[in-house]
Structures are given as structure tokens and as C-alpha cells.
N, C-alpha and C positions, 0 to 999 in steps of 0.2 A: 249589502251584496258587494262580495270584493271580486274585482277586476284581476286579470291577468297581466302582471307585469309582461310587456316586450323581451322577445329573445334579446340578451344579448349577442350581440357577433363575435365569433372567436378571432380574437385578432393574433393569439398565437399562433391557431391552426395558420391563418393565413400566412403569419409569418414565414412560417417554414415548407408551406407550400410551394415554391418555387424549387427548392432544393429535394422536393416528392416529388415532382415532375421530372426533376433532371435524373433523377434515381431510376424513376421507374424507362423514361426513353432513353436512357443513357446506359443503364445497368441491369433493370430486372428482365425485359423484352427481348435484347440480345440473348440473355442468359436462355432465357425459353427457346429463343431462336436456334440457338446454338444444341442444347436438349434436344429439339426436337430432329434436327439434322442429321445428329448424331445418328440418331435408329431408323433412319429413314435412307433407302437404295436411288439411284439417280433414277427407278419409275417412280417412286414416291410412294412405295412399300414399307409397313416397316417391317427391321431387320436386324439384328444383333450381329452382324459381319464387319461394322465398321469399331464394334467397340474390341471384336473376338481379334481384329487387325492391330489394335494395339499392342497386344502379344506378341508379334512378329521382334525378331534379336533386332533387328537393324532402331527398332522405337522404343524396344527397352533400352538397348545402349544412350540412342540419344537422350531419354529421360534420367536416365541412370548421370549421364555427364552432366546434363544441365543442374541437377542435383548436388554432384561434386561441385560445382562451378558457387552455383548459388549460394552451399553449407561456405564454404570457403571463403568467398567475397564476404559472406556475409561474417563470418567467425573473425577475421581479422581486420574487416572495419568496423566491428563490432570495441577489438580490442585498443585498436590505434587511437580511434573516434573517445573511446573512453579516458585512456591517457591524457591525448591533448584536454578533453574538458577540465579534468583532476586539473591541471595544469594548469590553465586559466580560473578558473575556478577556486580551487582550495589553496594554487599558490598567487595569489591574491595580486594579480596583475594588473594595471592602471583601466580603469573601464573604459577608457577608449578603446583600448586596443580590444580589448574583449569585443564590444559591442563590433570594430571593424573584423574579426575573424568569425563572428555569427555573420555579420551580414553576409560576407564571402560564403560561410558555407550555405545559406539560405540558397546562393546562387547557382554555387557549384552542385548543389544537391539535383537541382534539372537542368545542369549541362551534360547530355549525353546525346545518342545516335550522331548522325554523319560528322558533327563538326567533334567531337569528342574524339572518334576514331580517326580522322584526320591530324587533330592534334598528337595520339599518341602514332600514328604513324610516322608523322613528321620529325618526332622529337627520339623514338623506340626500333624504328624501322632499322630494315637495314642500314638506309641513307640518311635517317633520322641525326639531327643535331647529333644529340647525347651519343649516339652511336658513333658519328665519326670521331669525337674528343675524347672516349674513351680509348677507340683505336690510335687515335693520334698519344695518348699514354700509354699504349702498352695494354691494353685489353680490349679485345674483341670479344665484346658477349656471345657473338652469335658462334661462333667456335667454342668457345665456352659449353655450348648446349642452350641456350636463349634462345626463344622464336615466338616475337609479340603474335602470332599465329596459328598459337596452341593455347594448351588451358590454362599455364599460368599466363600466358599475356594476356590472354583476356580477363582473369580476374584482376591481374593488375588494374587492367583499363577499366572493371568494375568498381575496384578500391576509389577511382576519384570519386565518383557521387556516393558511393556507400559512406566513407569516414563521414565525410558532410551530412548526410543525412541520421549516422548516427549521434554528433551532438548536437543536432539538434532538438533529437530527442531524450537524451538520457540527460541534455543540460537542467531542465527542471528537477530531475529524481537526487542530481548534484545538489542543486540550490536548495534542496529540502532537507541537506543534513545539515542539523543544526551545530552552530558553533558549541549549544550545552551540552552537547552529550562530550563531544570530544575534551571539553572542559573536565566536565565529572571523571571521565574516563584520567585523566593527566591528575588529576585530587587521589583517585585510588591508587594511583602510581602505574597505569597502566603508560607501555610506551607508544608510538606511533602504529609500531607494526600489528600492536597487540590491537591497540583500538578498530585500527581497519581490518583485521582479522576477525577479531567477534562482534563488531556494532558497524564499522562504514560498509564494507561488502557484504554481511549478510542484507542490511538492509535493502540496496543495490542492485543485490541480486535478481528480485523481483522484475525490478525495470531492465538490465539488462538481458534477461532472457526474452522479457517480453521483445524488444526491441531486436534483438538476434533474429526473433519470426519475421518483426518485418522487414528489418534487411535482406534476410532468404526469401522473402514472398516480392519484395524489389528486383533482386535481382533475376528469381526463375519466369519471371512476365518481361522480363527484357528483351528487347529483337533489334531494333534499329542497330544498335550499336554494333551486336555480335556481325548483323549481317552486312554492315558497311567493312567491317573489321578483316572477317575473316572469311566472308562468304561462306561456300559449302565448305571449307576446307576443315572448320568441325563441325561437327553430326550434333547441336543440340537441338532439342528441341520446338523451340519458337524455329527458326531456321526452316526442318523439317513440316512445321505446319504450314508455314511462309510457301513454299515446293506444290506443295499439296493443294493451297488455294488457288495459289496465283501462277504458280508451274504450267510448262507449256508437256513438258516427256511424264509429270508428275501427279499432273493435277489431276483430285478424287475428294471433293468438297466433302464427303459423307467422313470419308478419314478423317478430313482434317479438321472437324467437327469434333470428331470424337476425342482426335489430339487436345482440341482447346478442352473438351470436358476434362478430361482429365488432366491437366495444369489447372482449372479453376477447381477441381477438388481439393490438388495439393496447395497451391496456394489458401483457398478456403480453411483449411487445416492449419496453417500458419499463421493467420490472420487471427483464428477461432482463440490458439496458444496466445499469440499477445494481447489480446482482449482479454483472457482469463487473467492473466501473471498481470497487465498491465491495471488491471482494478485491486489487484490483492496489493500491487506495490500503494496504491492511492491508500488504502487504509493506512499502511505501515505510516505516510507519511502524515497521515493526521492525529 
């Protein structure tokens, strides 16, 4: 007669059971929270009038900006983010310094809200440093048409933790292109342009788009910053849900519900694209 071996204990489940727990009261509960809110009236009816308010020009405009805001922050520290890597990277720079301008952006990638917008006020403002030593040269940006208070100021002020965050992640999908192909590619007499034309950016390309989403999903969740920056004086988005919760002339929590749903849709859709691109580039690289 055979006996029944002892369960064993999952010690992986357990492993990652702390990080189930932070998910589910940190992420999936709100989520519901928020769902449910949404279709639900301040008697606690439900209702399609807080999703049908979305509708209104004043919330598609600000979706619509925050949109411009975030493609953009995200499109060009997408691009700069890439350069510099290339740069450190393939022009083959002393590993210290490499190592100290990762760690930097490590840092600068969650430097933002109030002290962010303080810095670039200090430095971009009207009274800001850079602003009077350009006047003191002979150029006044703000006459110019500049106004760190509009939509490119604040994608500027987006560009600091965007670049950062983008090498640090396209810097793997770099380290993956191998020294042989470019080898093989320079035997068949291909030249630099040619190689990165058909073999380093197609490859690349993967990872960089994927990484575009999450740059655009960083920046259209962003609030602290915009709202230390610029207050109401632009209409996007986070801003407007900001009004709506915590507002004294504004607040309508069913709205502002419905606002968040739908940034967690678009951002979810963003996230969705880099997870896709972001596994197809993992293949290329093995």
C-alpha cells in the first residue's frame, strides 16, 4: 500500500504573492472603484450621463491637448533618448561615463511634479536664470513667442523625464545589436548608412515603438507637474479631472470618474501596443 506523498508548498506562488496583493489593492480594486463610479449618479443610481458628459467640446478639447501633449513629449524623447544611447552605446565611450549618465537618467526619469516645475520655472520663466542671459544677449524668448505656459512649455518640461526614461529603455534593445552583423554587413561592402538602414533600425524598430507607447502612456497620466506648472491655464486633461474631484465651483466625482475611465482606456491601449511590439522586438533579439 503506497502512501501519499506531502503537498508540496508553492514557494513560487508565495513568492510573488506580495506583488498579487499590491496589484490587486493598489491597481485592480481602484480600477472597479473607478468603473463603478462612473455609471453611478450622486443618489447612487446607475446612469450613462457621466460617460454621455465626456462628450461635452470643453473634455474633448482637453483630451484632445493632453493627447497632442503626450504624442509629442513622447515622439521627441523618444528621438533624442535614442540618439544619446546610439551615442554612448555604439560610439563606444569609456564605461564610466556610460554607467554615470544611466544612473542620472535612472534619477531624472522620477524627477517631476512641484520641484520639476519649479526648476523649469526658475530656469525658463519669465525671471528664470536662462531667461534673463538670453535677454542680457540680445534675445528675449518670450517676445519671440515662448511661454513655458503653453503646450510646448510644458512638453519641454515633459522632455526632462521622457529622454531619461526612454534610454532606459531602448538601452537593452541597443546592447542587443550585435557587433556581427555589422561586421558581416562591412565583408559585403555595405556602408554605415546602408547597415542601419536595412539591419540596425529595422531591427529597433520594434523596441522603439514599443517604447513610444510607453512614453505617451507616462506622459497622458501625468498631473503633478502640469498642475504645479501651469495650473488651469491649460485645459488638459488630468487638470480637468483634478477640478472635478477635488474642485470647490467644479466638483462632480461621477464625471470625474468617468474622466479617469477613460484615460485608463487610452493609456491601457498604449501599454496593450508596447507589450505587443515589446515581445516581437524580444524575439528579433534572440
Amino acid at each position: 500500500m503506497t502512501t501519499a506523498s506531502p503537498r508540496r508548498i508553492p514557494w513560487d506562488a508565495l513568492a510573488v504573492a506580495p506583488f498579487i496583493i499590491f496589484a490587486v489593492m493598489f491597481l485592480f480594486l481602484p480600477t472597479l472603484g473607478i468603473v463603478s463610479a462612473a455609471f453611478t449618479d450622486r443618489a447612487g443610481n446607475f446612469t450613462f450621463d457621466n460617460i454621455f458628459g465626456l462628450f461635452t467640446d470643453q473634455i474633448i478639447a482637453a483630451y484632445w491637448i493632453s493627447i497632442r501633449i503626450s504624442g509629442a513629449s513622447a515622439f521627441f524623447g523618444a528621438l533624442i533618448g535614442l540618439a544619446i544611447v546610439l551615442a554612448i552605446i555604439r560610439g563606444r565611450l569609456p564605461a564610466p561615463l556610460r554607467s554615470a549618465v544611466m544612473t542620472f537618467s535612472g534619477v531624472a526619469s522620477n524627477f517631476a511634479g512641484v520641484p520639476l516645475a519649479f526648476a523649469f520655472i526658475a530656469t525658463l520663466g519669465r525671471l528664470g536664470l536662462v531667461t534673463i542671459v538670453l535677454k542680457f544677449l540680445g534675445l528675449d524668448i518670450y517676445r519671440s513667442g515662448f511661454n513655458l505656459l503653453s503646450f510646448w512649455g510644458l512638453t519641454l518640461t515633459y522632455l526632462y523625464f521622457q529622454i531619461p526614461l526612454m534610454m532606459l529603455t531602448i538601452a537593452p534593445a541597443v546592447d542587443g545589436l550585435k557587433k556581427e552583423w555589422n561586421e558581416a554587413a562591412q565583408m559585403l561592402g555595405a556602408s554605415q548608412f546602408q547597415f542601419w538602414r536595412y539591419v540596425g533600425l529595422p531591427i529597433l524598430w520594434p523596441s522603439f515603438l514599443g517604447t513610444l507607447s510607453l512614453l505617451f502612456a507616462n506622459a497622458f497620466g501625468a498631473i503633478a507637474t502640469a498642475w504645479a506648472l501651469t495650473g488651469s491655464n491649460l485645459n488638459i486633461v488630468t487638470v480637468l479631472l483634478y477640478n472635478q474631484i477635488r474642485g470647490d465651483a467644479l466638483q462632480n466625482p461621477g464625471l470625474g470618474a468617468a474622466l479617469a475611465l477613460g484615460m485608463i482606456v487610452i493609456t491601457s491601449l498604449a501599454n496593450v501596443i508596447y507589450l505587443v511590439v515589446a515581445n516581437r522586438a524580444e524575439r528579433w533579439m534572440k
